[in-house]
Biotite code that builds the C-alpha atoms (Angstrom):
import biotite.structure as struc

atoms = struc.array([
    struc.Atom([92.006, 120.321, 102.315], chain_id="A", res_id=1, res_name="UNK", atom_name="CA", element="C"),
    struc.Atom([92.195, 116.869, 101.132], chain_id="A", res_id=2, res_name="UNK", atom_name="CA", element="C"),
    struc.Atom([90.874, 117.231, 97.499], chain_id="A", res_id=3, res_name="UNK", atom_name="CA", element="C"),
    struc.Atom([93.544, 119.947, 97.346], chain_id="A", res_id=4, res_name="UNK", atom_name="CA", element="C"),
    struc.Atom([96.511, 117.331, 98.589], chain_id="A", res_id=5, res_name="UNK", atom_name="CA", element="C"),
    struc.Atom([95.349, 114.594, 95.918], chain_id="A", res_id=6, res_name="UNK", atom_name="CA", element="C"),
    struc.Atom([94.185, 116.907, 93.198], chain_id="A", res_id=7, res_name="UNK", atom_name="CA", element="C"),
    struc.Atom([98.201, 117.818, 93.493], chain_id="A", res_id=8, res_name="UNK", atom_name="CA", element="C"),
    struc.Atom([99.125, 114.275, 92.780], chain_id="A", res_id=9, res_name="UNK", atom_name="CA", element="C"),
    struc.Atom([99.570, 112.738, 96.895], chain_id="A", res_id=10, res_name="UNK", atom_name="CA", element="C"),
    struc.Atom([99.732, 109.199, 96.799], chain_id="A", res_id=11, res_name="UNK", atom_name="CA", element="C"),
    struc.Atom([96.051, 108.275, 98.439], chain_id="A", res_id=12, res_name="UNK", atom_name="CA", element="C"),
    struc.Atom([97.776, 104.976, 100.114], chain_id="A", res_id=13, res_name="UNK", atom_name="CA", element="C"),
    struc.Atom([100.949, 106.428, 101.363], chain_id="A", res_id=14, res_name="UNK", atom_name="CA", element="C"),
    struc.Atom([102.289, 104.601, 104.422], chain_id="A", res_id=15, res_name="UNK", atom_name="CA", element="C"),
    struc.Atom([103.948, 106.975, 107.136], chain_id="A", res_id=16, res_name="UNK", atom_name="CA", element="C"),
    struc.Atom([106.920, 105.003, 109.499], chain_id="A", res_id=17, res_name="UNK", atom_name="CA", element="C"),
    struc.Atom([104.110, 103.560, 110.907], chain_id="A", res_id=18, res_name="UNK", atom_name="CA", element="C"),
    struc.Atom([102.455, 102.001, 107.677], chain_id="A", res_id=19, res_name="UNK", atom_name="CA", element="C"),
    struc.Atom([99.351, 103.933, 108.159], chain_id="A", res_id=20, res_name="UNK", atom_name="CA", element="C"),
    struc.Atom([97.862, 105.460, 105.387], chain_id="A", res_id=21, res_name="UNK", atom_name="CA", element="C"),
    struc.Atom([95.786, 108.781, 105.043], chain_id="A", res_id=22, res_name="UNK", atom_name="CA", element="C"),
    struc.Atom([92.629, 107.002, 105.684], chain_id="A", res_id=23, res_name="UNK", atom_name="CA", element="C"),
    struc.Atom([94.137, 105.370, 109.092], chain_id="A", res_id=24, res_name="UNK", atom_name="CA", element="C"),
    struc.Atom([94.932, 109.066, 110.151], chain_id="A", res_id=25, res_name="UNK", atom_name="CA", element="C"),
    struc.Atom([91.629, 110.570, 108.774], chain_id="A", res_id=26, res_name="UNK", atom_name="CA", element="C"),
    struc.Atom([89.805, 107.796, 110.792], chain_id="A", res_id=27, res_name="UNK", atom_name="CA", element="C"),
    struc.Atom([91.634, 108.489, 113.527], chain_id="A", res_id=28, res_name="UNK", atom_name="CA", element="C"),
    struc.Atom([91.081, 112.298, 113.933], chain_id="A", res_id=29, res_name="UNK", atom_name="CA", element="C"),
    struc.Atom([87.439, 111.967, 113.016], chain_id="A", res_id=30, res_name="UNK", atom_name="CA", element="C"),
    struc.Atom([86.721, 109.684, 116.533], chain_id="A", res_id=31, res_name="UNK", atom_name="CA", element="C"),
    struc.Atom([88.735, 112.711, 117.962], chain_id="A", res_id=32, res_name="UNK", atom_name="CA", element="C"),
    struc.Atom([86.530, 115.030, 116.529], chain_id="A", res_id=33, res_name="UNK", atom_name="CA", element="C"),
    struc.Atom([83.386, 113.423, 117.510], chain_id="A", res_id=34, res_name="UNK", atom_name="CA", element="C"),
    struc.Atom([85.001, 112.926, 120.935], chain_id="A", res_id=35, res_name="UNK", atom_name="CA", element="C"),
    struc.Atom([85.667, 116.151, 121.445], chain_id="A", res_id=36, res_name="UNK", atom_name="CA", element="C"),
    struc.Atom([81.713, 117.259, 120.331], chain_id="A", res_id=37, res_name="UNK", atom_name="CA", element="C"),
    struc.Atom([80.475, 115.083, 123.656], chain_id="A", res_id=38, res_name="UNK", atom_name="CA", element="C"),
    struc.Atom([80.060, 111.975, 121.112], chain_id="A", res_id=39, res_name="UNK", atom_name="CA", element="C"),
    struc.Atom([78.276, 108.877, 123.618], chain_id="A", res_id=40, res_name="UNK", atom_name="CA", element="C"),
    struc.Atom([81.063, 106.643, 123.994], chain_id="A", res_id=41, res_name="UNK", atom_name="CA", element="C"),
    struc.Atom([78.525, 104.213, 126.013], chain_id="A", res_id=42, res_name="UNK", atom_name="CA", element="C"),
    struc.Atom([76.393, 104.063, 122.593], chain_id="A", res_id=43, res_name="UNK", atom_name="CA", element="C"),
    struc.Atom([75.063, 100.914, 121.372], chain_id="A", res_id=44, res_name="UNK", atom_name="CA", element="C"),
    struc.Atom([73.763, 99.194, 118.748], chain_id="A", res_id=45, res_name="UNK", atom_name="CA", element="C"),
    struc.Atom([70.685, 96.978, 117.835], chain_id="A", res_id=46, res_name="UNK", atom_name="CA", element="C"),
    struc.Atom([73.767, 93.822, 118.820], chain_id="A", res_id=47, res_name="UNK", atom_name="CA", element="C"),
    struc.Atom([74.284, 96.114, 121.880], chain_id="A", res_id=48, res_name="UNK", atom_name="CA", element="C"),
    struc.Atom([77.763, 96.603, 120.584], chain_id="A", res_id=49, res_name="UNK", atom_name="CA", element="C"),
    struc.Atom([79.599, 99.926, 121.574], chain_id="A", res_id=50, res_name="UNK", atom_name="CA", element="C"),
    struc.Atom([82.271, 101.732, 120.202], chain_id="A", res_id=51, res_name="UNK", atom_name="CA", element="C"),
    struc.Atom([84.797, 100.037, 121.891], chain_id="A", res_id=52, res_name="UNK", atom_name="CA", element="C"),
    struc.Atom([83.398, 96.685, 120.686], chain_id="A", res_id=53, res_name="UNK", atom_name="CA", element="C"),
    struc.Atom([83.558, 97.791, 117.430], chain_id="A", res_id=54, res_name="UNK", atom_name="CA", element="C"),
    struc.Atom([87.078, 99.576, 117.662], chain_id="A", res_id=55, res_name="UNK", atom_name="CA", element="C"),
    struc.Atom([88.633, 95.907, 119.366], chain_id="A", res_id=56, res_name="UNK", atom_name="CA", element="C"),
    struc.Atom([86.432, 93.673, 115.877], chain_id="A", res_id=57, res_name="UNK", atom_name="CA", element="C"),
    struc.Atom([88.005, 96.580, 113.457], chain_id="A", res_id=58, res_name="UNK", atom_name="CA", element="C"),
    struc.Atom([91.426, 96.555, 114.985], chain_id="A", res_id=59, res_name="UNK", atom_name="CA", element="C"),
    struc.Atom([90.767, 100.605, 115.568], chain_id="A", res_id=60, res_name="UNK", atom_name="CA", element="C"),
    struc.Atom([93.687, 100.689, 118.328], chain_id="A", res_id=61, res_name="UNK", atom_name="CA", element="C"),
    struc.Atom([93.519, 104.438, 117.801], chain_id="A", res_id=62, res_name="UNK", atom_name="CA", element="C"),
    struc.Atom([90.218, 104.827, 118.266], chain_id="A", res_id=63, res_name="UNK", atom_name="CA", element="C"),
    struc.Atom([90.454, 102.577, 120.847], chain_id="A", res_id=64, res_name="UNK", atom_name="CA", element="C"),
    struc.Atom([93.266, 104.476, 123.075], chain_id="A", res_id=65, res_name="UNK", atom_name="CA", element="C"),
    struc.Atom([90.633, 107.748, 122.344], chain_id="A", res_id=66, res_name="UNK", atom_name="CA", element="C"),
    struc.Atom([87.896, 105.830, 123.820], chain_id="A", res_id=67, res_name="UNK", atom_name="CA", element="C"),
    struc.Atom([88.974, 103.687, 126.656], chain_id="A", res_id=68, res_name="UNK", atom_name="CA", element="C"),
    struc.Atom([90.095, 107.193, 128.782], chain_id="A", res_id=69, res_name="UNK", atom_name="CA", element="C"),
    struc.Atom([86.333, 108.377, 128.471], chain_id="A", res_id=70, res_name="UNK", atom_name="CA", element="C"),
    struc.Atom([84.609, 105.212, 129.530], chain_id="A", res_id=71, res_name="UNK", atom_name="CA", element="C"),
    struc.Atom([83.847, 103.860, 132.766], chain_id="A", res_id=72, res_name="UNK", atom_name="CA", element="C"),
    struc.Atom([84.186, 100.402, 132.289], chain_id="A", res_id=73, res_name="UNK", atom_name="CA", element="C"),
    struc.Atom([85.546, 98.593, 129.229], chain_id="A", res_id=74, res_name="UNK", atom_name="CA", element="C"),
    struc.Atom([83.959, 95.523, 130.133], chain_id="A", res_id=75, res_name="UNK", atom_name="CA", element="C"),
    struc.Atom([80.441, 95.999, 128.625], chain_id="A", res_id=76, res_name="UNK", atom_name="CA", element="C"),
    struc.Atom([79.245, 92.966, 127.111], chain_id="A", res_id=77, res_name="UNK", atom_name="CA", element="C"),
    struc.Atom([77.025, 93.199, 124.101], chain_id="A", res_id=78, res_name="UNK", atom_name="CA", element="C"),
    struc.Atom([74.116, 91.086, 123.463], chain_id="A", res_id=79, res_name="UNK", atom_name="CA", element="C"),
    struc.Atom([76.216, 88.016, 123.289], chain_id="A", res_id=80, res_name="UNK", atom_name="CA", element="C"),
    struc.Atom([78.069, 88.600, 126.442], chain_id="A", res_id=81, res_name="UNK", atom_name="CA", element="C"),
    struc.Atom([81.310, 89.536, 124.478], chain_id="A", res_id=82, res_name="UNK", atom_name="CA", element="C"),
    struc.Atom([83.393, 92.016, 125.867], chain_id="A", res_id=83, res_name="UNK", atom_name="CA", element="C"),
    struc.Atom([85.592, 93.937, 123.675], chain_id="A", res_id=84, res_name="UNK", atom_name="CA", element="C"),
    struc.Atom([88.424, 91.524, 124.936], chain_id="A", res_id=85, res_name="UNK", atom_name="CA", element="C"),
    struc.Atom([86.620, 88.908, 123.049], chain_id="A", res_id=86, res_name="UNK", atom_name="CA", element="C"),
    struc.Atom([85.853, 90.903, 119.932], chain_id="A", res_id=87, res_name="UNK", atom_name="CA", element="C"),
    struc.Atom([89.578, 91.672, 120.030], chain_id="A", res_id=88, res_name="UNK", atom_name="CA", element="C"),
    struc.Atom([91.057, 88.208, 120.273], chain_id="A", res_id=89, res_name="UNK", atom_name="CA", element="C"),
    struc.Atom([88.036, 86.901, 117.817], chain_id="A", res_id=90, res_name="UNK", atom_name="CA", element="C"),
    struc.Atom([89.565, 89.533, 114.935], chain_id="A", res_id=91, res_name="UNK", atom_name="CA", element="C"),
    struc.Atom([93.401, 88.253, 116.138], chain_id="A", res_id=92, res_name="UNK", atom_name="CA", element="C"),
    struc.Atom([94.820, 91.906, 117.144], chain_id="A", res_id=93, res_name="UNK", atom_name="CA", element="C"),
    struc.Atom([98.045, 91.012, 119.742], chain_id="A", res_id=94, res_name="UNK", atom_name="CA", element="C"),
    struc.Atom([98.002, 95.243, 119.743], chain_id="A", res_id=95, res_name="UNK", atom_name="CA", element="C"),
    struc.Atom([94.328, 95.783, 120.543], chain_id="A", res_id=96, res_name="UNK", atom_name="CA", element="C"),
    struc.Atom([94.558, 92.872, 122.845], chain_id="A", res_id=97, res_name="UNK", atom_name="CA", element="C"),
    struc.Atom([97.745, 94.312, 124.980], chain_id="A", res_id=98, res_name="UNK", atom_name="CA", element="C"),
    struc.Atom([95.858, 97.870, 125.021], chain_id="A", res_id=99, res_name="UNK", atom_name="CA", element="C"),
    struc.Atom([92.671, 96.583, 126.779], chain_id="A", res_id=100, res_name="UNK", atom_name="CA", element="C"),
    struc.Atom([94.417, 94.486, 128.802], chain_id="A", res_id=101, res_name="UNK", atom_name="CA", element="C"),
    struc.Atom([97.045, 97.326, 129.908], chain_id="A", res_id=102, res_name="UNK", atom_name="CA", element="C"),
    struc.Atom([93.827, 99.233, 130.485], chain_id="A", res_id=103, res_name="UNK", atom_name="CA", element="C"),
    struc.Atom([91.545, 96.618, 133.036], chain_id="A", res_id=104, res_name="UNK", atom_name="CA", element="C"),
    struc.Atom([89.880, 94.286, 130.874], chain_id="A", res_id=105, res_name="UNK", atom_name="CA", element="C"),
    struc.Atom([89.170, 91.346, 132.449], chain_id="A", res_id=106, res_name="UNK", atom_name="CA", element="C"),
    struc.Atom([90.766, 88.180, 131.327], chain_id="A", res_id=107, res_name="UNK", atom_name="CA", element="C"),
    struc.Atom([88.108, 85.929, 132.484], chain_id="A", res_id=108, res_name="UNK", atom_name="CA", element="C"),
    struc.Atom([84.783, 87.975, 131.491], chain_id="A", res_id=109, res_name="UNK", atom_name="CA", element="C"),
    struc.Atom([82.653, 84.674, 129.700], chain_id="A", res_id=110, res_name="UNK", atom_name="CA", element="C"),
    struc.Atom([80.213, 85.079, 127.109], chain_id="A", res_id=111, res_name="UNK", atom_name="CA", element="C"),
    struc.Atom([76.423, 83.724, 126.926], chain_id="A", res_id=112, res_name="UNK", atom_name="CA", element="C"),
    struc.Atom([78.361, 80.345, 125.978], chain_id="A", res_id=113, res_name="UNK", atom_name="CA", element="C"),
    struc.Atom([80.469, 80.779, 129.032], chain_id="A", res_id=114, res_name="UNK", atom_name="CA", element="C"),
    struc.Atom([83.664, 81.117, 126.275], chain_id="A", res_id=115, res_name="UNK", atom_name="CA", element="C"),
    struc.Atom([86.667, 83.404, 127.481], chain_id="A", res_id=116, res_name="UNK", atom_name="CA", element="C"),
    struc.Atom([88.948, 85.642, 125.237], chain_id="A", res_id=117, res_name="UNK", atom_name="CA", element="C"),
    struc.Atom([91.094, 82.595, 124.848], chain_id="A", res_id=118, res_name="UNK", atom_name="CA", element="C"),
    struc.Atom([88.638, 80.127, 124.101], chain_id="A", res_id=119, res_name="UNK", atom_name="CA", element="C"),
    struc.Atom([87.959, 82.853, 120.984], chain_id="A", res_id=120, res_name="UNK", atom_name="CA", element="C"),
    struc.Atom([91.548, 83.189, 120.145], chain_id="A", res_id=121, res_name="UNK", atom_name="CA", element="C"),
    struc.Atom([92.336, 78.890, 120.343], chain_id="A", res_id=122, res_name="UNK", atom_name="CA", element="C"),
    struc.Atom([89.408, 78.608, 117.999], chain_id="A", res_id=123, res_name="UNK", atom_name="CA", element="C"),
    struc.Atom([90.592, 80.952, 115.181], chain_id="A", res_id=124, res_name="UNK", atom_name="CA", element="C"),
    struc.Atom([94.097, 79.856, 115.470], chain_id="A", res_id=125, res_name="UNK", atom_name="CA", element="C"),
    struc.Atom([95.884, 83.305, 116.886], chain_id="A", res_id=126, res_name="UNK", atom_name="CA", element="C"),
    struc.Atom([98.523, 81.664, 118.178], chain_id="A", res_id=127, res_name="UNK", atom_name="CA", element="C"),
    struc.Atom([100.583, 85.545, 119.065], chain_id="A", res_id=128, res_name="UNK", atom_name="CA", element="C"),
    struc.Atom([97.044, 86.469, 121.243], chain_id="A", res_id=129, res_name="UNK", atom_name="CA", element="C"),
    struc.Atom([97.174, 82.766, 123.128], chain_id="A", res_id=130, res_name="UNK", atom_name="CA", element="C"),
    struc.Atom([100.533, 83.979, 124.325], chain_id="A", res_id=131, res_name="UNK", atom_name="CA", element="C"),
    struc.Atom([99.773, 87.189, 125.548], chain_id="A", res_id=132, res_name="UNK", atom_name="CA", element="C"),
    struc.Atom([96.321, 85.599, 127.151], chain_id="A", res_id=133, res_name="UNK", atom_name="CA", element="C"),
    struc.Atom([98.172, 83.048, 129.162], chain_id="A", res_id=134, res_name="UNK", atom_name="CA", element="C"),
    struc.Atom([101.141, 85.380, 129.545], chain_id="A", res_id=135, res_name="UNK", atom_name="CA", element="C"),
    struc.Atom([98.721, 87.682, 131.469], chain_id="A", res_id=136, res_name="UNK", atom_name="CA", element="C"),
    struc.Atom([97.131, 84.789, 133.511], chain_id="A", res_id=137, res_name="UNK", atom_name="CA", element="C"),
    struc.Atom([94.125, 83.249, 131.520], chain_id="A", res_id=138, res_name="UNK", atom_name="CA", element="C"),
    struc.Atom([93.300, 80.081, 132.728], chain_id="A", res_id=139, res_name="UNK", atom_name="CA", element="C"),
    struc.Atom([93.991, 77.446, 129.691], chain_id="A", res_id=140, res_name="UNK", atom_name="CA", element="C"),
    struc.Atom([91.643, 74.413, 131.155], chain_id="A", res_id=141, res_name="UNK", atom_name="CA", element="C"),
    struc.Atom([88.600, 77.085, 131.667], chain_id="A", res_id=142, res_name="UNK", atom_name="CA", element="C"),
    struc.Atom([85.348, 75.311, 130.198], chain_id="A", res_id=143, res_name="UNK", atom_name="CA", element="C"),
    struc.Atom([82.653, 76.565, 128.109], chain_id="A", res_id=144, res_name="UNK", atom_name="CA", element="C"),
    struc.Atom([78.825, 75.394, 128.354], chain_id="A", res_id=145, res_name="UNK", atom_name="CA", element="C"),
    struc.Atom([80.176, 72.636, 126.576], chain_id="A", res_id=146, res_name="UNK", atom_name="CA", element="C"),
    struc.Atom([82.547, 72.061, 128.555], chain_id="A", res_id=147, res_name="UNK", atom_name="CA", element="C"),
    struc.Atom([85.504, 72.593, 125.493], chain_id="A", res_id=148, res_name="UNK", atom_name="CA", element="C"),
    struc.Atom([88.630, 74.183, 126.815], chain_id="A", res_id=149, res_name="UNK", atom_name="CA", element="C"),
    struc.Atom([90.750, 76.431, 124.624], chain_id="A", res_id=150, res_name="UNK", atom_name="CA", element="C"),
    struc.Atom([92.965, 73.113, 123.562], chain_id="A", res_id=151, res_name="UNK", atom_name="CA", element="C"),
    struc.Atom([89.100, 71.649, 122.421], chain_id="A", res_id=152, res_name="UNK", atom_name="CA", element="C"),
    struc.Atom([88.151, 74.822, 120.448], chain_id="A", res_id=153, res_name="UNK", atom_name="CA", element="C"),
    struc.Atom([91.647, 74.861, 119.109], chain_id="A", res_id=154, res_name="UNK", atom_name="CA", element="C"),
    struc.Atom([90.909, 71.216, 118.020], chain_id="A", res_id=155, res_name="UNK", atom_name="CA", element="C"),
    struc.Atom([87.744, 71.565, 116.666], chain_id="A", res_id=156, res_name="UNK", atom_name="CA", element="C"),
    struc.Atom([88.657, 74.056, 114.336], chain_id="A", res_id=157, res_name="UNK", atom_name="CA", element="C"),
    struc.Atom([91.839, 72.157, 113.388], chain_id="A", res_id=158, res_name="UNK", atom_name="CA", element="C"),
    struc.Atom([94.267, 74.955, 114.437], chain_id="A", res_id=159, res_name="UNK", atom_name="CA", element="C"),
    struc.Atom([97.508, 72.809, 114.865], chain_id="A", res_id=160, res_name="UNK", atom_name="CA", element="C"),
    struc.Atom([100.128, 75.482, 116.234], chain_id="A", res_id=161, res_name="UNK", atom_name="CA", element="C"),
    struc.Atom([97.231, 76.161, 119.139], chain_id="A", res_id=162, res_name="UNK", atom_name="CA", element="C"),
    struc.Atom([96.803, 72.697, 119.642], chain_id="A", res_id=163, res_name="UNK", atom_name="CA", element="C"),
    struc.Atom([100.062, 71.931, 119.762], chain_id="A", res_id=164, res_name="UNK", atom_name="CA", element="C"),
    struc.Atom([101.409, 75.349, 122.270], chain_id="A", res_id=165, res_name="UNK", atom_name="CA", element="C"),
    struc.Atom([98.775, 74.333, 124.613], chain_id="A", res_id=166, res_name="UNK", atom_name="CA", element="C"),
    struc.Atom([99.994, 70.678, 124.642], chain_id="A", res_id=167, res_name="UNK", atom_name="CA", element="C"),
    struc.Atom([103.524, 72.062, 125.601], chain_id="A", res_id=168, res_name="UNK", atom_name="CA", element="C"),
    struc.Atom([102.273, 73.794, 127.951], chain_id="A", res_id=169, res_name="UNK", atom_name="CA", element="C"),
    struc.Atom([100.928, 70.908, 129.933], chain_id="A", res_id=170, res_name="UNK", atom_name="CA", element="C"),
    struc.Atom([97.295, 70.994, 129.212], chain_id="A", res_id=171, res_name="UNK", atom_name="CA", element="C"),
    struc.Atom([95.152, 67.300, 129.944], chain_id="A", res_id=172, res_name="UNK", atom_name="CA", element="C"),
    struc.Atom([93.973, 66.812, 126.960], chain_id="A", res_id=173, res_name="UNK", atom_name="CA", element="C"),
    struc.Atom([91.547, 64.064, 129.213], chain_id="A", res_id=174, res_name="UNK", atom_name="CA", element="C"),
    struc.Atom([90.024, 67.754, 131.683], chain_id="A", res_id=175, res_name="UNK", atom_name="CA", element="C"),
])
């Protein structure tokens, strides 16, 4: 069907109302496909990483919303200890972000370096997921194993607009 649509002369990046192109649909319907042939949803890789995890790093957020129904519990940690909150603020998706969070993720879940979805989010600079973070509760003086707070791995990386929201906000820069 789709060699017919191109062979006609269909623009192969096309953006719908949505900007999505034919590939963002075709991915989409293929997870439904596989979904709807008992595909594991709880399958993991060698990093332990499921489909969810890999949805949140990939900004997937349809594949995501096809997903998150079927599991159990969408706070698996992979081998790391990352959630799929983490992967999600890591790759700077506010969407993806909002969706797991609207669906029971938990704010606070640490990693194997005892670093939180906002610790992830200070240190790449994604300013639009601190907001939503704090907006839905996280805690901005939570410590790592190194004791760094989300204004330190903001700092560290030399993300000024996170440095400088968290610093309005109130945040010791001494705790």
């Amino acid at each position: 069907v789709f060699l017919i649509f191109f062979v006609t002369g269909a623009r192969v990046n096309a953006k719908d109302s949505k900007w999505l192109t034919p590939l963002h649909r075709a991915v989409a319907s293929c997870s439904e496909v596989l979904l709807k042939h008992s595909a594991d949803v709880n399958a993991r890789d060698k990093n332990w990483q499921t489909p969810l995890h890999i949805a949140a790093a990939n900004k997937a957020v349809k594949c995501a919303e096809a997903l998150v129904p079927l599991l159990s519990n969408v706070n698996v940690s992979d081998r790391a200890g990352r959630t799929a909150l983490h992967h999600a603020a890591l790759s700077g998706h506010v969407e993806m972000v909002s969706l797991l969070l609207s669906r029971g993720a938990n704010i606070n879940a640490f990693d194997k370096k005892d670093r939180r979805a906002i610790h992830w989010a200070a240190y790449m600079g994604h300013i639009e997921v601190v907001k939503l973070l704090v907006a839905h509760g996280a805690e901005v003086t939570c410590k790592d194993k190194k004791s760094y707070t989300p204004l330190h791995a903001a700092a560290s990386n030399g993300m000024i607009g996170v440095v400088k929201y968290l610093l309005d906000l109130g945040v010791d820069v001494r705790k």
